[in-house]
C-alpha positions in Angstrom: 0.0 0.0 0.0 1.5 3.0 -1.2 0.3 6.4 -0.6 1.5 10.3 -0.9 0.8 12.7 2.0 3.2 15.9 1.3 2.8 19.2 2.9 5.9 21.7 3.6 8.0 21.0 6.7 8.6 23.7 8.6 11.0 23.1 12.2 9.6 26.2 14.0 5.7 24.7 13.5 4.7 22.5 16.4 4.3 18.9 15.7 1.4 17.7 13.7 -0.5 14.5 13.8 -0.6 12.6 10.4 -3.2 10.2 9.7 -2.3 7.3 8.5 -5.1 4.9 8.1 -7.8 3.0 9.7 -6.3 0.7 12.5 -7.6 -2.7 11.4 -6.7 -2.0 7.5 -2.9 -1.4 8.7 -3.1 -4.3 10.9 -4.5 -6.3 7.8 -1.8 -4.8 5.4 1.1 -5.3 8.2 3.7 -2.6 6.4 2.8 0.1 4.5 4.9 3.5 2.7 3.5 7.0 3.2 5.4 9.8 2.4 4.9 12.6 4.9 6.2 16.0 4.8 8.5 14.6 1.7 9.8 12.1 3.9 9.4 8.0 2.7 7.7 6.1 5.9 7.8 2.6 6.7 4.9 1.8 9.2 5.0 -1.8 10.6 2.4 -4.1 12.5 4.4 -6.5 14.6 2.9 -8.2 17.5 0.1 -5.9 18.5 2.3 -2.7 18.4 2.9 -0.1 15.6 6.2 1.2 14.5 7.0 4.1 12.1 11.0 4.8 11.0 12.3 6.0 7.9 12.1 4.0 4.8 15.5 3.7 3.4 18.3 1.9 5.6 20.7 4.1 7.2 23.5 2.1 5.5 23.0 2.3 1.9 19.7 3.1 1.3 17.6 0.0 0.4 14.0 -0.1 1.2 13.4 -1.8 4.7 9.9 -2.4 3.4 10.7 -6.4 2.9 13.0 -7.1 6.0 12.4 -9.8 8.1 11.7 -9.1 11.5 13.8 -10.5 14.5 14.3 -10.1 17.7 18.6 -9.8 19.1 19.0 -8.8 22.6 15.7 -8.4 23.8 14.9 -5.9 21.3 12.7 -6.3 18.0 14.5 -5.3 15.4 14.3 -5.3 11.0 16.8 -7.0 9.1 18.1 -4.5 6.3 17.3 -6.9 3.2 20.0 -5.9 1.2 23.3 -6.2 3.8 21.5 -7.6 7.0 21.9 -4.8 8.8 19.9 -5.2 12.4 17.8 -1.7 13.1 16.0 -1.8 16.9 12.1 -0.9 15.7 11.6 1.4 18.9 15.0 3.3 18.5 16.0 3.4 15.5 19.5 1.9 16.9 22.1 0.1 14.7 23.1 -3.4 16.1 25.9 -5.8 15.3 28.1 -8.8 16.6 31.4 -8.8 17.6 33.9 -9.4 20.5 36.1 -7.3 22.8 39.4 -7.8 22.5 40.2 -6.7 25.9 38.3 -9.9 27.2 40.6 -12.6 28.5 38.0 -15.3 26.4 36.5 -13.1 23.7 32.2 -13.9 23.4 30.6 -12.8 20.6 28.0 -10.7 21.6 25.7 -7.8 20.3 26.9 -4.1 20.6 25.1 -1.2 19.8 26.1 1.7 17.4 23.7 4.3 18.6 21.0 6.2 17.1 20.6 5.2 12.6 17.5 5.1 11.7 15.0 7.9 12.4 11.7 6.7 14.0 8.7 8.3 14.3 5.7 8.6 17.0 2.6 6.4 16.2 -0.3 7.3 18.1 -3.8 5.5 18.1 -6.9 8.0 18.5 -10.5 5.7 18.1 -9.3 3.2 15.9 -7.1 5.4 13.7 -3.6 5.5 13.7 -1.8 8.6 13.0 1.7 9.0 12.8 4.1 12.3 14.3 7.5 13.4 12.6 10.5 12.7 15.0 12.5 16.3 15.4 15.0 15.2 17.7 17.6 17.6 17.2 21.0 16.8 15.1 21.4 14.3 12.0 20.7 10.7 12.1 22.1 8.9 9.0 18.7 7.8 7.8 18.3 11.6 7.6 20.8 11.4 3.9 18.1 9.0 2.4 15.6 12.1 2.8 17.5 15.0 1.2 17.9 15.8 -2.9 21.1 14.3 -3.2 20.9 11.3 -0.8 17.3 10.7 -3.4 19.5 11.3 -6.7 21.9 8.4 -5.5 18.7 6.2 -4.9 17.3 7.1 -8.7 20.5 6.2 -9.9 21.7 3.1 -8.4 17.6 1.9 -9.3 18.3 3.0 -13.1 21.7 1.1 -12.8 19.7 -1.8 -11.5 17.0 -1.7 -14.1 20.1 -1.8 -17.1 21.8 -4.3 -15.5 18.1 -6.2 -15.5 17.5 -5.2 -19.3 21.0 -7.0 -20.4 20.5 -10.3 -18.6 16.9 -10.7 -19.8 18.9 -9.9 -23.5 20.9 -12.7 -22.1 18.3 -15.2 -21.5 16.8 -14.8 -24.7 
């Protein structure tokens, strides 16, 4: 289900509720893309809560919309498709495995990177869901995904993708 809710962002405004959609049609649908304010959206279902964060992952820009979700220390998080990057759903923190050196028997265990991916405020007002910006001060890398150039690099590695796609069906023929 995508849909296209743009208005101008303005930092000085106070935040504004967006609505997003009927609760038990989200529910139903289980992810869905809004843009809001120019800014892509990924809203998830997952076991009776909703989540909102920025579409594109923090690391190179693929679409979280298809990442499976997991749960690593405690903490539900989505599985960048593309490179398996682990994002925490409620914080929008980067994840990943490794040891310390300093230990005497090195463990491998989960670490986290702090703050990636932007996540946003879902409330729930009589059975409809609205969604409200995040505008925590300072940049968060998701943030790149969001401006003109961090966009231009998406249209291009997509056209890229699409040649590439156009040759090997040549290919098969």
């Amino acid at each position: 289900m995508r849909e296209n809710r743009t208005t101008s962002m303005d930092k000085n405004k106070p935040s504004r509720l967006y609505f997003i959609g009927k609760k038990d049609d989200l529910i139903e649908a289980k992810r869905t893309n809004v843009t809001l304010d120019g800014r892509d959206i990924l809203m998830i279902y997952h076991q009776r809560k909703f989540y909102a964060m920025d579409l594109q992952c923090y690391h190179a820009g693929s679409s979280l919309e298809l990442g499976d979700i997991e749960e690593i220390n405690n903490k539900l998080c989505i599985v960048c498709p593309k490179h398996k990057y682990k994002i925490t759903l409620a914080e929008g923190e980067g994840l990943y495995k490794g040891t310390n050196p300093a230990d005497e028997v090195p463990t491998p265990q989960w670490f986290s990177k702090g703050i990636k991916q932007r996540v946003h405020k879902v409330t729930e007002v009589d059975e409809d869901i609205f969604v409200t910006l995040s505008k925590c001060p300072g940049w968060v890398e998701s943030d790149y995904y969001q401006t003109e150039k961090g966009r231009a690099e998406l249209r291009k590695a997509q056209e890229s993708e699409d040649a590439e796609a156009d040759v090997n069906a040549d290919e098969d023929v």
